[in-house]
PDB file of N, CA, C and O in Angstrom:
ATOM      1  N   UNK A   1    -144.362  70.251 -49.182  1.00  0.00           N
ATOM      2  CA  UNK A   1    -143.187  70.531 -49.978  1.00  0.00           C
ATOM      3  C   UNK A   1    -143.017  69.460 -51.040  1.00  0.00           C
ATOM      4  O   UNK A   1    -143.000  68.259 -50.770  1.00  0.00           O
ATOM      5  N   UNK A   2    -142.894  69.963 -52.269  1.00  0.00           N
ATOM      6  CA  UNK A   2    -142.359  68.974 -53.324  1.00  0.00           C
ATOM      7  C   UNK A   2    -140.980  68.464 -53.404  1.00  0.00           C
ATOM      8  O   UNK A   2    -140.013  69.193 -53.623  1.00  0.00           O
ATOM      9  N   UNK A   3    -140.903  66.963 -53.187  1.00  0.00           N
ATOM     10  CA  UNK A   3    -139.257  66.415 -53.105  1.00  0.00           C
ATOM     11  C   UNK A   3    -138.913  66.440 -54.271  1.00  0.00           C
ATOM     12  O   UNK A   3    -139.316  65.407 -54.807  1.00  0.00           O
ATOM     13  N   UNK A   4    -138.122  67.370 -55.294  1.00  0.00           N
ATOM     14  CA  UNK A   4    -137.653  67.314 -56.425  1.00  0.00           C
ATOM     15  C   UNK A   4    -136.303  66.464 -56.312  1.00  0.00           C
ATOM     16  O   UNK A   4    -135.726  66.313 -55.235  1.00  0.00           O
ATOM     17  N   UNK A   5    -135.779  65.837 -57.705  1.00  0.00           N
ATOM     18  CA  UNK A   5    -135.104  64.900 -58.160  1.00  0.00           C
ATOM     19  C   UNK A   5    -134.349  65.095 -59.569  1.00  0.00           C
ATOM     20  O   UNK A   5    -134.794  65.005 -60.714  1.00  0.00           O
ATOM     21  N   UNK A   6    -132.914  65.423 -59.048  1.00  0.00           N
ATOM     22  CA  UNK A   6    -132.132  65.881 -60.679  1.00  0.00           C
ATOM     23  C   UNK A   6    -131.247  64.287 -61.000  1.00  0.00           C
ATOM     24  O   UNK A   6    -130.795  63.627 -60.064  1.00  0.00           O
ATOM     25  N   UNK A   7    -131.141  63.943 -62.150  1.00  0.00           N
ATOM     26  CA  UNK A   7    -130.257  63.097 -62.603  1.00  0.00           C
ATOM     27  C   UNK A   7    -129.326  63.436 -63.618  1.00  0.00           C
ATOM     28  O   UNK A   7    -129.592  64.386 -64.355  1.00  0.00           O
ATOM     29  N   UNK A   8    -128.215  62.765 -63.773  1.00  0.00           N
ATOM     30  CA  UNK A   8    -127.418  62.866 -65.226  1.00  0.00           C
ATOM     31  C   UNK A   8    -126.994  64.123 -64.644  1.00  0.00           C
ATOM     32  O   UNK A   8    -127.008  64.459 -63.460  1.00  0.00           O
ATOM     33  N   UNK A   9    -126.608  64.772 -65.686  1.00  0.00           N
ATOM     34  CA  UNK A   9    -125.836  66.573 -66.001  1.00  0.00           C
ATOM     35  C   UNK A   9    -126.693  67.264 -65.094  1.00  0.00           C
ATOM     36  O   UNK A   9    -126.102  68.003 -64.307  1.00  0.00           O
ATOM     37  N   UNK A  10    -127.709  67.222 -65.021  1.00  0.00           N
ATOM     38  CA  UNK A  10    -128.743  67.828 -64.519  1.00  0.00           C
ATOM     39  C   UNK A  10    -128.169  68.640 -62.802  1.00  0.00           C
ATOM     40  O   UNK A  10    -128.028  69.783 -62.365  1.00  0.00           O
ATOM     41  N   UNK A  11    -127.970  67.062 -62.239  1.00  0.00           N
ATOM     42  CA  UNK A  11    -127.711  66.979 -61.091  1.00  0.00           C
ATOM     43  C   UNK A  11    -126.158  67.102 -60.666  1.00  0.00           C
ATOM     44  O   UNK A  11    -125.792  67.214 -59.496  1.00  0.00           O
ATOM     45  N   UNK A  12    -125.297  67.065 -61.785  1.00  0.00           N
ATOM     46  CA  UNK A  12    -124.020  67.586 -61.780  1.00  0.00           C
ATOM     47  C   UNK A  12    -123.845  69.399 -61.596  1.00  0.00           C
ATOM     48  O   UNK A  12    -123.313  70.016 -60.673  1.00  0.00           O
ATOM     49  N   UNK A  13    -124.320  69.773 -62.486  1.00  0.00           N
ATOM     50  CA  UNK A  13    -124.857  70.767 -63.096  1.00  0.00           C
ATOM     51  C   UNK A  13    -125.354  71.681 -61.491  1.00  0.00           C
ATOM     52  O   UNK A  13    -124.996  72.825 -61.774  1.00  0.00           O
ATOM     53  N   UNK A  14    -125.628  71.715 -60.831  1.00  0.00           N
ATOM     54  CA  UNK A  14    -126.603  71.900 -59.692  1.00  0.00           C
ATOM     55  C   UNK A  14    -125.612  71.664 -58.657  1.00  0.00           C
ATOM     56  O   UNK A  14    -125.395  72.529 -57.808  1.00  0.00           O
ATOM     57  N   UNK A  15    -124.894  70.376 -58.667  1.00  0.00           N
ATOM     58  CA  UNK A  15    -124.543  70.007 -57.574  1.00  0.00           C
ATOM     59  C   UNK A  15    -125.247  69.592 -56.273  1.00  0.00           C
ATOM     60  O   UNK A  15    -124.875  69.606 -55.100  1.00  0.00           O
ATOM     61  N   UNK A  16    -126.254  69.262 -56.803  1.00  0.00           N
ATOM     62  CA  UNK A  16    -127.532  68.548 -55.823  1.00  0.00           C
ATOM     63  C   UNK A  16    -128.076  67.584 -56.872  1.00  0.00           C
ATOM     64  O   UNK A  16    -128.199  67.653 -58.095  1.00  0.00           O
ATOM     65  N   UNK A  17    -128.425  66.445 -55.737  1.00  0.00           N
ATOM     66  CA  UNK A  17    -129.517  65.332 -56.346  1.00  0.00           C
ATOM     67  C   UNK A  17    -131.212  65.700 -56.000  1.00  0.00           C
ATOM     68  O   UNK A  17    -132.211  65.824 -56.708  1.00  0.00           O
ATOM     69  N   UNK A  18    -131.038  65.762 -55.050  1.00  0.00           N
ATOM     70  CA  UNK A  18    -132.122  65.927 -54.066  1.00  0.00           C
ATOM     71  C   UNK A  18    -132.834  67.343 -53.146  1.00  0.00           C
ATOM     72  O   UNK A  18    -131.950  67.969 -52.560  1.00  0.00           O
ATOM     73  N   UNK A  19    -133.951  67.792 -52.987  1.00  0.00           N
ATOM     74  CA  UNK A  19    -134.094  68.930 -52.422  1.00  0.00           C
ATOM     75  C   UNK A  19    -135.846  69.185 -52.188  1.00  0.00           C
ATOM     76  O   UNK A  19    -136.680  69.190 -53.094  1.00  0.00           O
ATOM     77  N   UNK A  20    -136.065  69.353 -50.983  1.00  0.00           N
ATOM     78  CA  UNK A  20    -137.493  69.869 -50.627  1.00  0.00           C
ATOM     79  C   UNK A  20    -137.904  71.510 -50.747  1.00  0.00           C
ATOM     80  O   UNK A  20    -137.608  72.424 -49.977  1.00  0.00           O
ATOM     81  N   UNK A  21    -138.781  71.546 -52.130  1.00  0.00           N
ATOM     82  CA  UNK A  21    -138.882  72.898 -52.158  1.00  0.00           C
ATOM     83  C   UNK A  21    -140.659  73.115 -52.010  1.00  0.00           C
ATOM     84  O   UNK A  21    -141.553  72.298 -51.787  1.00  0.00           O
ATOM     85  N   UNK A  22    -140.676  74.497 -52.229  1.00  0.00           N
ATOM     86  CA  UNK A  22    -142.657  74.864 -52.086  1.00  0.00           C
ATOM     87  C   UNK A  22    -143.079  75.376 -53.610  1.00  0.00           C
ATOM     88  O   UNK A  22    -142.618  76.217 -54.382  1.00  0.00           O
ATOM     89  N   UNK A  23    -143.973  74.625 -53.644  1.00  0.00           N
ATOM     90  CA  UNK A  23    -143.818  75.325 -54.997  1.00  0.00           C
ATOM     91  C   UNK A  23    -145.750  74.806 -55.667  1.00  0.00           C
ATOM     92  O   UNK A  23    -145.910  73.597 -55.838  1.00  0.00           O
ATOM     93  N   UNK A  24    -146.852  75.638 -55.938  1.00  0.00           N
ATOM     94  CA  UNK A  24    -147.747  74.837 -55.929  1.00  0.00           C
ATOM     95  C   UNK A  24    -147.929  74.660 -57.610  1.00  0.00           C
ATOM     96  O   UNK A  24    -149.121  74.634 -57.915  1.00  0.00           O
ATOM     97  N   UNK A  25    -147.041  74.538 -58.719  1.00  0.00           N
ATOM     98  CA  UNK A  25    -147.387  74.173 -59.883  1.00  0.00           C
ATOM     99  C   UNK A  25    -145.931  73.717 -60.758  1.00  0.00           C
ATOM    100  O   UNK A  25    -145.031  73.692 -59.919  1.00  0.00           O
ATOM    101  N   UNK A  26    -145.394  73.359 -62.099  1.00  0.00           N
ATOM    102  CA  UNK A  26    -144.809  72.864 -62.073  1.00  0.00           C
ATOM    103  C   UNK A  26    -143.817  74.224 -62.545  1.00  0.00           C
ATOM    104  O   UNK A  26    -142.600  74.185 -62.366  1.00  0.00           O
ATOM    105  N   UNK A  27    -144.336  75.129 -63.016  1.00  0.00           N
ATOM    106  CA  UNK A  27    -144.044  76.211 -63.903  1.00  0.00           C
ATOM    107  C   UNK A  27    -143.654  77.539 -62.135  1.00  0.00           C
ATOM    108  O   UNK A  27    -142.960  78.550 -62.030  1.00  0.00           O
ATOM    109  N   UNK A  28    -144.178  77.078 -61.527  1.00  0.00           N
ATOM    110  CA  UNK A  28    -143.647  77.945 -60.493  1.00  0.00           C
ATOM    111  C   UNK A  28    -142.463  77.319 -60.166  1.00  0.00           C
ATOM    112  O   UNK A  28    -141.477  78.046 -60.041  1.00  0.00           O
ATOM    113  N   UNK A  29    -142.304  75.780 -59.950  1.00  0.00           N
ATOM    114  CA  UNK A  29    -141.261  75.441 -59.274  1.00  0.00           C
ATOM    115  C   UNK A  29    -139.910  75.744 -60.201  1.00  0.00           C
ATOM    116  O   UNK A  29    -138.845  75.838 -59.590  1.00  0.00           O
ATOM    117  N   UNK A  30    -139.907  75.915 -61.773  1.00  0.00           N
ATOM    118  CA  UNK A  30    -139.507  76.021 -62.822  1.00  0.00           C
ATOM    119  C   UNK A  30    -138.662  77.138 -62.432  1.00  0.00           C
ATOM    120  O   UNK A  30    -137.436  77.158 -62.541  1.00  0.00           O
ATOM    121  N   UNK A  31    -139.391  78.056 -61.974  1.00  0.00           N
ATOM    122  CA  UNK A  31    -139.350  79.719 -61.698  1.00  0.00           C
ATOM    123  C   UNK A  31    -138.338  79.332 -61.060  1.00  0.00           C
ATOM    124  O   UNK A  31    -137.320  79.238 -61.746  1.00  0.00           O
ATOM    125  N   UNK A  32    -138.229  79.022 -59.780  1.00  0.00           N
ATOM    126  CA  UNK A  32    -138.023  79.210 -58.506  1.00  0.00           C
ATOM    127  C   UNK A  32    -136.237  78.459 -58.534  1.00  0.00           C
ATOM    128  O   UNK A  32    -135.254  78.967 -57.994  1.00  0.00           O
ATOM    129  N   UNK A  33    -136.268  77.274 -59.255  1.00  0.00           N
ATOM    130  CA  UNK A  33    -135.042  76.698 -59.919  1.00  0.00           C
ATOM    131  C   UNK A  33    -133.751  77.850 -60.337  1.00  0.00           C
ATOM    132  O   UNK A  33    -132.579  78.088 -60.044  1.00  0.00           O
ATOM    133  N   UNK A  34    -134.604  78.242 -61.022  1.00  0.00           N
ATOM    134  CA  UNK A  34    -134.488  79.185 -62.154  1.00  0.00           C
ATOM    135  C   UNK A  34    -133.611  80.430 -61.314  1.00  0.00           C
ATOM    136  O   UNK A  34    -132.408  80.694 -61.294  1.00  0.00           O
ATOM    137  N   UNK A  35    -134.429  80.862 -60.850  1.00  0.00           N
ATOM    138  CA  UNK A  35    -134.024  82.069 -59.463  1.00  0.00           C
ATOM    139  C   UNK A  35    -132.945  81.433 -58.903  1.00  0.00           C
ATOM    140  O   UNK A  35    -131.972  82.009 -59.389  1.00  0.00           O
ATOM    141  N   UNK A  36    -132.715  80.920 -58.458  1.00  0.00           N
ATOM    142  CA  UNK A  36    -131.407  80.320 -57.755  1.00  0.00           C
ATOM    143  C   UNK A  36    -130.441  80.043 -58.405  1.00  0.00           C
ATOM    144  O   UNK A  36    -129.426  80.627 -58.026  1.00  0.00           O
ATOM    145  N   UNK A  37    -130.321  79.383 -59.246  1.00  0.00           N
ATOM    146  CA  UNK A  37    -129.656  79.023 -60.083  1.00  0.00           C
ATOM    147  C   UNK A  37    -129.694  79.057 -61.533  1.00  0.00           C
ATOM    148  O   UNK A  37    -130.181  78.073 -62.091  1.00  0.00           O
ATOM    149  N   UNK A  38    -129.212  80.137 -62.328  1.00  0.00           N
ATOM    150  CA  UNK A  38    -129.418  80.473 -63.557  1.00  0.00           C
ATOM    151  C   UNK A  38    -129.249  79.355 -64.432  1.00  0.00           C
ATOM    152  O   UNK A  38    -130.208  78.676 -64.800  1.00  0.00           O
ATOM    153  N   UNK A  39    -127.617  79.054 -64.913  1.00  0.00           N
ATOM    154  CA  UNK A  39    -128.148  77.866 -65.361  1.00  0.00           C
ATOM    155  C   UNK A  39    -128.361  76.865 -65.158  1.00  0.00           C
ATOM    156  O   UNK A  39    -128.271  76.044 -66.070  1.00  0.00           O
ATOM    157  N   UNK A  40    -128.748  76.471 -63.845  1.00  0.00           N
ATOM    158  CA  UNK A  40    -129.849  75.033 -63.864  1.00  0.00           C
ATOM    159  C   UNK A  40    -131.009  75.513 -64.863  1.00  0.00           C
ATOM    160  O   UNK A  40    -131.346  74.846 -65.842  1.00  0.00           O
ATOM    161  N   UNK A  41    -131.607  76.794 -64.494  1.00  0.00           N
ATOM    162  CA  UNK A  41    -133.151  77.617 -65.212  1.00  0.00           C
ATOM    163  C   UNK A  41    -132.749  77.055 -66.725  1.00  0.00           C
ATOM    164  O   UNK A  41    -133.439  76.225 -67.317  1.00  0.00           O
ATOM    165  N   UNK A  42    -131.867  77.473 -67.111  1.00  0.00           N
ATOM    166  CA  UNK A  42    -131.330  77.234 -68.530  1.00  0.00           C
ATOM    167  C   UNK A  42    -131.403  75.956 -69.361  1.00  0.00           C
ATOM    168  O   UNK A  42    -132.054  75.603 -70.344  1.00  0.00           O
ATOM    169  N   UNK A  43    -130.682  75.525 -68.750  1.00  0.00           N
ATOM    170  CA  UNK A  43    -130.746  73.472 -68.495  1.00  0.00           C
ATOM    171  C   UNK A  43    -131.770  72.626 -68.443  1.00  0.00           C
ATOM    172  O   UNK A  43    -131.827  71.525 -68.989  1.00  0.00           O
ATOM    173  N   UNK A  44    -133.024  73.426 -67.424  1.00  0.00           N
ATOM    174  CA  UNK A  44    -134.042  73.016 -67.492  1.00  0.00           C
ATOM    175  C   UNK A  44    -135.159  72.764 -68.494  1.00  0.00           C
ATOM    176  O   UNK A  44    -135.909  71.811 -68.706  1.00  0.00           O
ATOM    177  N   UNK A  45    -134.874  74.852 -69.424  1.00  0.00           N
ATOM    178  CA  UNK A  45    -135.611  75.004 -70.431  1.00  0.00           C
ATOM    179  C   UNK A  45    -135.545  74.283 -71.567  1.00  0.00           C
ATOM    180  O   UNK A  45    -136.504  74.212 -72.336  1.00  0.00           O
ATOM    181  N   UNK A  46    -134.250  73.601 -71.806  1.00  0.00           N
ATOM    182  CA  UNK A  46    -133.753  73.138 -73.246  1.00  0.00           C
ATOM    183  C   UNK A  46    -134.607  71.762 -73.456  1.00  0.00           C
ATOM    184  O   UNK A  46    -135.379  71.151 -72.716  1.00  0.00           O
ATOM    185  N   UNK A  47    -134.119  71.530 -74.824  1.00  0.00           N
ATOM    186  CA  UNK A  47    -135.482  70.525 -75.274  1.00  0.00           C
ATOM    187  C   UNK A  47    -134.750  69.025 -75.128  1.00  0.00           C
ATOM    188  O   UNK A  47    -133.561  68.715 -75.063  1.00  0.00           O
ATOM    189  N   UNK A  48    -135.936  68.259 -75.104  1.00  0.00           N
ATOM    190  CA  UNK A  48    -135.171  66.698 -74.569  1.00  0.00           C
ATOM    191  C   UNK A  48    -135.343  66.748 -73.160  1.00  0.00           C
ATOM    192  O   UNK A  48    -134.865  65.686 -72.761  1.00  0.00           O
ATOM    193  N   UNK A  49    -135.885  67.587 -71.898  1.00  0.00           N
ATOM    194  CA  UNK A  49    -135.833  67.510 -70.929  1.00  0.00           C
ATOM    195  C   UNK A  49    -136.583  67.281 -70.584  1.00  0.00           C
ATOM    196  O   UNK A  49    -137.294  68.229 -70.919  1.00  0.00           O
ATOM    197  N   UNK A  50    -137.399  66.401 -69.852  1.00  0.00           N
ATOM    198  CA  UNK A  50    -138.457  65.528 -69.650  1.00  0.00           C
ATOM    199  C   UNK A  50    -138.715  65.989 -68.098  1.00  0.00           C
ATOM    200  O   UNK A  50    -137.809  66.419 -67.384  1.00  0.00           O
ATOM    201  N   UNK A  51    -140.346  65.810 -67.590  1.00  0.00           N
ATOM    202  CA  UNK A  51    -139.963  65.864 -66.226  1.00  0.00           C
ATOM    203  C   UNK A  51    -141.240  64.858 -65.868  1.00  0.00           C
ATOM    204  O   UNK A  51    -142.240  64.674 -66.561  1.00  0.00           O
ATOM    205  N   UNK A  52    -140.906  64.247 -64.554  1.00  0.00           N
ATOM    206  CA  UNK A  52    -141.898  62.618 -64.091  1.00  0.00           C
ATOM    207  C   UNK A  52    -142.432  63.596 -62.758  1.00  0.00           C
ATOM    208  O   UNK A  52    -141.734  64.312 -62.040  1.00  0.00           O
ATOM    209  N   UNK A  53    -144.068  63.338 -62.691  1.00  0.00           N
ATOM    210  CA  UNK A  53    -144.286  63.788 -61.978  1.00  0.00           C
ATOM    211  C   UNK A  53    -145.411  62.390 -60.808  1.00  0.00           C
ATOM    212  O   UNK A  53    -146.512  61.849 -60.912  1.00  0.00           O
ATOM    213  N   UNK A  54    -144.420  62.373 -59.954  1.00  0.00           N
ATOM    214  CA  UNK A  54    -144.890  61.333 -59.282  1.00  0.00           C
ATOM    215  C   UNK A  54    -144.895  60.111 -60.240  1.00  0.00           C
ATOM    216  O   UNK A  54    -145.965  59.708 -60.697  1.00  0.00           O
ATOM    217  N   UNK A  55    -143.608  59.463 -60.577  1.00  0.00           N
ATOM    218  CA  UNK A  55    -143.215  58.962 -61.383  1.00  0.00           C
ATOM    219  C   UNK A  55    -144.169  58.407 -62.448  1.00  0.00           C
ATOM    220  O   UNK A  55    -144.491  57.221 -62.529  1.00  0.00           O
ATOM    221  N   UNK A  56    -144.624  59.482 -63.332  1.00  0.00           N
ATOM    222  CA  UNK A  56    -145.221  59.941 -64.715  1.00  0.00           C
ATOM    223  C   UNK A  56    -144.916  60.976 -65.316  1.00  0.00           C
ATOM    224  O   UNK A  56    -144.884  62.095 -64.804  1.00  0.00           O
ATOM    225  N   UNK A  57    -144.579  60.612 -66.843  1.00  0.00           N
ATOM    226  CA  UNK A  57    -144.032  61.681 -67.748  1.00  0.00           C
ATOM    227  C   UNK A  57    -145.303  62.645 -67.941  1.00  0.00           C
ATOM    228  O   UNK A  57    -146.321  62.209 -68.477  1.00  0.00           O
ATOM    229  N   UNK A  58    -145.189  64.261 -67.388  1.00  0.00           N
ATOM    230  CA  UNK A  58    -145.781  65.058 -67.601  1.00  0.00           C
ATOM    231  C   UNK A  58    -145.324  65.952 -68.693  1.00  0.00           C
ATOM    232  O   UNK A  58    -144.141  66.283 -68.776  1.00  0.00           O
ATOM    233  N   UNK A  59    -146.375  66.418 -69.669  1.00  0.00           N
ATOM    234  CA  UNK A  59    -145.911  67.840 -70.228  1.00  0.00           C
ATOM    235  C   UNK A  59    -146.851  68.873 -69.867  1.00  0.00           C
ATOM    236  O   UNK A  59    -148.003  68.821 -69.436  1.00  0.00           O
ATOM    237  N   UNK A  60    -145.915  70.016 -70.208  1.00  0.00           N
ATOM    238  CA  UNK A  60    -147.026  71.332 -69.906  1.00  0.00           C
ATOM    239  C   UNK A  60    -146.566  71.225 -68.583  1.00  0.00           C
ATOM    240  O   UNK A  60    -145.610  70.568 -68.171  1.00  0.00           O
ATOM    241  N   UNK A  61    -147.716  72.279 -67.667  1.00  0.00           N
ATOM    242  CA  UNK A  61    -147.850  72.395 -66.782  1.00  0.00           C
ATOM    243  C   UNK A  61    -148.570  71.355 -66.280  1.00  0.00           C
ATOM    244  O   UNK A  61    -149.321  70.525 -66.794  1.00  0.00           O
ATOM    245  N   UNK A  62    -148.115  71.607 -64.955  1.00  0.00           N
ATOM    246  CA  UNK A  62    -149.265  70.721 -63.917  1.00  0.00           C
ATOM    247  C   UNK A  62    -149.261  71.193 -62.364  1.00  0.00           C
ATOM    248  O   UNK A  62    -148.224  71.557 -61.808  1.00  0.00           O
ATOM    249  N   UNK A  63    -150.564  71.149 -61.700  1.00  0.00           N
ATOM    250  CA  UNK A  63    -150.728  71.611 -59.720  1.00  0.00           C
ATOM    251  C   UNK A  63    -149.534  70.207 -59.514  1.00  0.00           C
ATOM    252  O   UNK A  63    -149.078  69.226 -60.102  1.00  0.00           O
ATOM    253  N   UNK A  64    -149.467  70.953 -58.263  1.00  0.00           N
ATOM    254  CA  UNK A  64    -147.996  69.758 -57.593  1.00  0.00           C
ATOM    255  C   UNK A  64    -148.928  69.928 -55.703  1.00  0.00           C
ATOM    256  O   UNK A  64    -149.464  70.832 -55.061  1.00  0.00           O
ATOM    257  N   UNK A  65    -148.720  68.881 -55.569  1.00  0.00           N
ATOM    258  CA  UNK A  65    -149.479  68.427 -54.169  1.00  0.00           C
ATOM    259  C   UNK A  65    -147.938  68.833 -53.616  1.00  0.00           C
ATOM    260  O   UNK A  65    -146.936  69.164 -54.250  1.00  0.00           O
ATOM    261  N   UNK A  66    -148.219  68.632 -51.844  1.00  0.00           N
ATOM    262  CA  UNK A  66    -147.852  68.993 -51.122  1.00  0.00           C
ATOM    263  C   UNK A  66    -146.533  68.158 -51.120  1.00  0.00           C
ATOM    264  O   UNK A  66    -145.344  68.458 -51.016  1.00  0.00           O
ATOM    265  N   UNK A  67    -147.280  66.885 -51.289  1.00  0.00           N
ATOM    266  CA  UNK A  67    -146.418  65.393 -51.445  1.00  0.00           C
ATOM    267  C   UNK A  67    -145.657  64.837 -52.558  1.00  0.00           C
ATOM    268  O   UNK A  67    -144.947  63.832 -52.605  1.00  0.00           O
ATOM    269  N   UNK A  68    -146.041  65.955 -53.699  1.00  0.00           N
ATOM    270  CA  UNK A  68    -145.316  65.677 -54.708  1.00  0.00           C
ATOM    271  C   UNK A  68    -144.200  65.360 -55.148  1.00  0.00           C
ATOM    272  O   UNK A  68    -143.391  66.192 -54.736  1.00  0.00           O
ATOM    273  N   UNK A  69    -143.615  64.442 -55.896  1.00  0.00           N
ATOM    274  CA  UNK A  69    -142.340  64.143 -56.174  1.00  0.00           C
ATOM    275  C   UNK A  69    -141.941  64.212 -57.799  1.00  0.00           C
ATOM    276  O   UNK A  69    -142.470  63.465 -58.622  1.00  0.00           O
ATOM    277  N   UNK A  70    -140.900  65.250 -58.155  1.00  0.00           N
ATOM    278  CA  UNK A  70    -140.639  66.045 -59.222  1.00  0.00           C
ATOM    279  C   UNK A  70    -139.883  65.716 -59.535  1.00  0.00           C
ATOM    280  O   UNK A  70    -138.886  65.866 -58.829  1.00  0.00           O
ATOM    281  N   UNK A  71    -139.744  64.980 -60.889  1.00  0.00           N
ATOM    282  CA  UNK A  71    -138.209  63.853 -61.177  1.00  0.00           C
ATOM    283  C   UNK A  71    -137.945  64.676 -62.373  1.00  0.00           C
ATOM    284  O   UNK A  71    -138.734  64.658 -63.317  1.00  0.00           O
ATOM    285  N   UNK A  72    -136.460  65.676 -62.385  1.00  0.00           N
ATOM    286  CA  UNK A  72    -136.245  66.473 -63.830  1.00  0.00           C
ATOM    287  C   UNK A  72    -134.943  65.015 -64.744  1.00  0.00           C
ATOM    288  O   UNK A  72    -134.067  64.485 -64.060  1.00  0.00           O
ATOM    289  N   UNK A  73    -135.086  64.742 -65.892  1.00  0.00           N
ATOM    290  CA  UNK A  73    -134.462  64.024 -66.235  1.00  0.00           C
ATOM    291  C   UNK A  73    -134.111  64.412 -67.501  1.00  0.00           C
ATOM    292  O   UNK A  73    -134.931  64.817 -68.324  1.00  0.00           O
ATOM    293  N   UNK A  74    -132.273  64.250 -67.812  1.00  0.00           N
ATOM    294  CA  UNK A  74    -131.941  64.980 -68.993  1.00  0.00           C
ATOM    295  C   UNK A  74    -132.486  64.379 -70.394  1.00  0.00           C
ATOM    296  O   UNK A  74    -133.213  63.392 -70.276  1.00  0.00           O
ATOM    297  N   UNK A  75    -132.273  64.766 -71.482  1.00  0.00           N
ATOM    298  CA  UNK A  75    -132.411  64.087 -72.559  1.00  0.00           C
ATOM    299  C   UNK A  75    -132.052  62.692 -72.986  1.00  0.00           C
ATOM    300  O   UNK A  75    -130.927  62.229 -72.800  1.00  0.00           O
ATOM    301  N   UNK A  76    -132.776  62.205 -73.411  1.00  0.00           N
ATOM    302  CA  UNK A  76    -131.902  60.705 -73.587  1.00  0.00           C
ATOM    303  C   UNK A  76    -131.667  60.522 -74.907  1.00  0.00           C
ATOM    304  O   UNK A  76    -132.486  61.113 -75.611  1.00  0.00           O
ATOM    305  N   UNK A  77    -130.289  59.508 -75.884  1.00  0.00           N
ATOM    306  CA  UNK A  77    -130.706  58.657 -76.615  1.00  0.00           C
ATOM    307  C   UNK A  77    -130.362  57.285 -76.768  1.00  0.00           C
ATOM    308  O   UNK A  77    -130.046  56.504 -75.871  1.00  0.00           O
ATOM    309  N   UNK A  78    -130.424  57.132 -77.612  1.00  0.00           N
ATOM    310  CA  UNK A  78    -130.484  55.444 -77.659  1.00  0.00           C
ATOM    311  C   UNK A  78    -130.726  55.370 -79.619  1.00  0.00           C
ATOM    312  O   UNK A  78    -130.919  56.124 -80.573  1.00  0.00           O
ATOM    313  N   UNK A  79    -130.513  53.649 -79.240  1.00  0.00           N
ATOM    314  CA  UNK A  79    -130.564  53.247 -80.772  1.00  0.00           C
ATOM    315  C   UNK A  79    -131.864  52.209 -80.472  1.00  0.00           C
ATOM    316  O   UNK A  79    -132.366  51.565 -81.394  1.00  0.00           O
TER     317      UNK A  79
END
């Protein structure tokens, strides 16, 4: 199971920080978000949303191990 990880709005938004789901890619687990919760799915899609996969910034897709740990993190800025 992949231990996914919401922060910021994200995890407001949801009303969860934390959660063990199955999911074997990043675009399935995307799905599966998504399905449950519309707009988290929504939230997720928008731009600025970064996601760490096994604390590394991935884009695109990617396979997710069993052990995987899926960090969704909102947009940031800064000066």
């Amino acid at each position: 199971m992949a231990r996914v990880l919401l922060f910021g709005p994200l995890r407001d938004l949801a009303g969860w920080r934390e959660r063990d789901l199955v999911a074997t890619t990043l675009s399935e687990l995307r799905a599966l978000l998504g399905a449950q919760d519309a707009a988290l799915g929504e939230a997720l899609a928008r731009p600025g949303v970064q996601v760490a996969l096994d604390q590394a910034i991935v884009r695109g897709d990617a396979a997710l191990s069993p052990t995987a740990e899926v960090a969704f993190l909102p947009p940031m800025s800064g000066g």
